[in-house]
N, C-alpha and C positions, 0 to 999 in steps of 0.2 A: 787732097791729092798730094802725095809725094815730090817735094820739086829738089833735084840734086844738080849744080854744077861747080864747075873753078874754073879759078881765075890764074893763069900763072903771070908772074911781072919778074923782070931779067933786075931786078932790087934786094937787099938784103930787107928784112922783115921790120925791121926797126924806122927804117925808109916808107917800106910801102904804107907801113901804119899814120907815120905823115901827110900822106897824102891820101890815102882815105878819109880822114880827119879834116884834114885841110877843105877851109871854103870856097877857095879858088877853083881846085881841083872839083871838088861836086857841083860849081855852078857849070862847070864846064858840062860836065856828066849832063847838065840837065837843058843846057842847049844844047847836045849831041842826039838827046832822045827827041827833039824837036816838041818841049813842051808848047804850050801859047803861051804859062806863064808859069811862073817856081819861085820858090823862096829855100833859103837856104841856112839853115842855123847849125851853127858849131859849137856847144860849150863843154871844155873838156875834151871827157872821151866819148860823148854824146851827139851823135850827128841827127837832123833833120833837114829833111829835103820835101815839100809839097809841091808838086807838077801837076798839072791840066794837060788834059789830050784832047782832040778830036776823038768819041768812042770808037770805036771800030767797028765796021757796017753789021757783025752778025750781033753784036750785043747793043747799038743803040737803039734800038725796038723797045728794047726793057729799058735801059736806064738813061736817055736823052743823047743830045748831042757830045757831051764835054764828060769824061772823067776825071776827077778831082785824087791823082794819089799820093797819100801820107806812106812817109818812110821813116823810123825810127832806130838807128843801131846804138846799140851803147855796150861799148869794146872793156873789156876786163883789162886786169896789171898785165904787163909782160913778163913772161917767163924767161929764165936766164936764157935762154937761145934768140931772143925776143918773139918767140910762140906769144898768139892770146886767142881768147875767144869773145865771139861780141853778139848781143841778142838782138835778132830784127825781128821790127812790128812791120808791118804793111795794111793799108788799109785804104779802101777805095769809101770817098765823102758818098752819102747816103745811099751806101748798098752793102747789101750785105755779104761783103767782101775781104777778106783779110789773109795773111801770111802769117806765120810765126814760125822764125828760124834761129839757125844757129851757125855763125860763120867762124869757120878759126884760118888763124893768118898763122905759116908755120914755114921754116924754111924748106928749103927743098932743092937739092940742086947747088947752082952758081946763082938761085934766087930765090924767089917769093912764091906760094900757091894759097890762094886766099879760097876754101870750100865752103858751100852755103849747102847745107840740107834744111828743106820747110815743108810746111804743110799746109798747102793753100786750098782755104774752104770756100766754096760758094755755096750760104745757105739759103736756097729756093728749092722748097719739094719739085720736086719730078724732075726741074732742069739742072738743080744743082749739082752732077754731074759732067753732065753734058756745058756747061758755062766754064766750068774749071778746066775741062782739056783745051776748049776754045781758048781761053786765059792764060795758060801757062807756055805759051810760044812768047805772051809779049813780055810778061816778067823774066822769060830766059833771056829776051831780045836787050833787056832793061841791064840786065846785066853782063850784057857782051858787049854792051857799050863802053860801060863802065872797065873792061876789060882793052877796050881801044884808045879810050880816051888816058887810062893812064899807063900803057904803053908809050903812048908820044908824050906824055907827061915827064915821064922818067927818064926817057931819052935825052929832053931840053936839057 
């Protein structure tokens, strides 16, 4: 399934890639999503974030109480405008669940617009459909936080 949105931040591009980047700024991200528990690794231009949720009532049927998701972006050079692009993994601990996208951070404006296009699979015959539309509110959700949290980020 198709997942498209953005992020806009009132920053110049070279900024907001700081704080994408930044550990600070993602653990926040991951208390904002109200994980139970996350880990957070930085190296480079390589971000990881692992979060735990309570599942969500229509999918803990199939895969237990707790979701376990792995995030992976690893961000390109910037271009002379400070343009880049950065590739994400996503992937939910033993389901057969993942993302692969592509985000580019590019000016825009008096600021920043950070766009994610993906394509989030759920592979189960017959539901695999039907799981994916149910799914794709909380990975939007997942990233409109990320949109809140570094708005007031930026602000400080």
């Amino acid at each position: 399934m198709d997942i498209t949105t953005r992020l806009e931040f009132a920053a110049a591009p070279p900024e907001v890639y700081a704080m994408l980047t930044d550990a600070q700024y993602l653990d926040e991200v991951c208390r904002a999503t109200e994980s139970t528990s996350y880990d957070v690794d930085v190296e480079g231009s390589t971000t990881r974030t692992t979060r735990s949720f309570p599942a969500p009532d229509a999918v803990a049927r199939f895969v237990g109480g707790t979701l376990t998701v792995s995030e992976q972006t690893v961000w390109g050079a910037a271009g002379p405008d400070g343009a880049r692009t950065g590739d994400l993994e996503m992937t939910v601990k033993g389901q057969p669940v993942s993302m692969k996208g592509r985000l580019s951070l590019a000016p825009s404006g008096a600021g920043t617009v950070v766009q994610l296009t993906g394509d989030l699979k759920v592979s189960i015959p017959l539901l695999g459909k039907k799981l994916e539309q149910s799914s794709a509110p909380a990975v939007l959700a997942g990233f409109g936080k990320q949109q809140e949290v570094g708005s007031r980020w930026l602000a400080r």
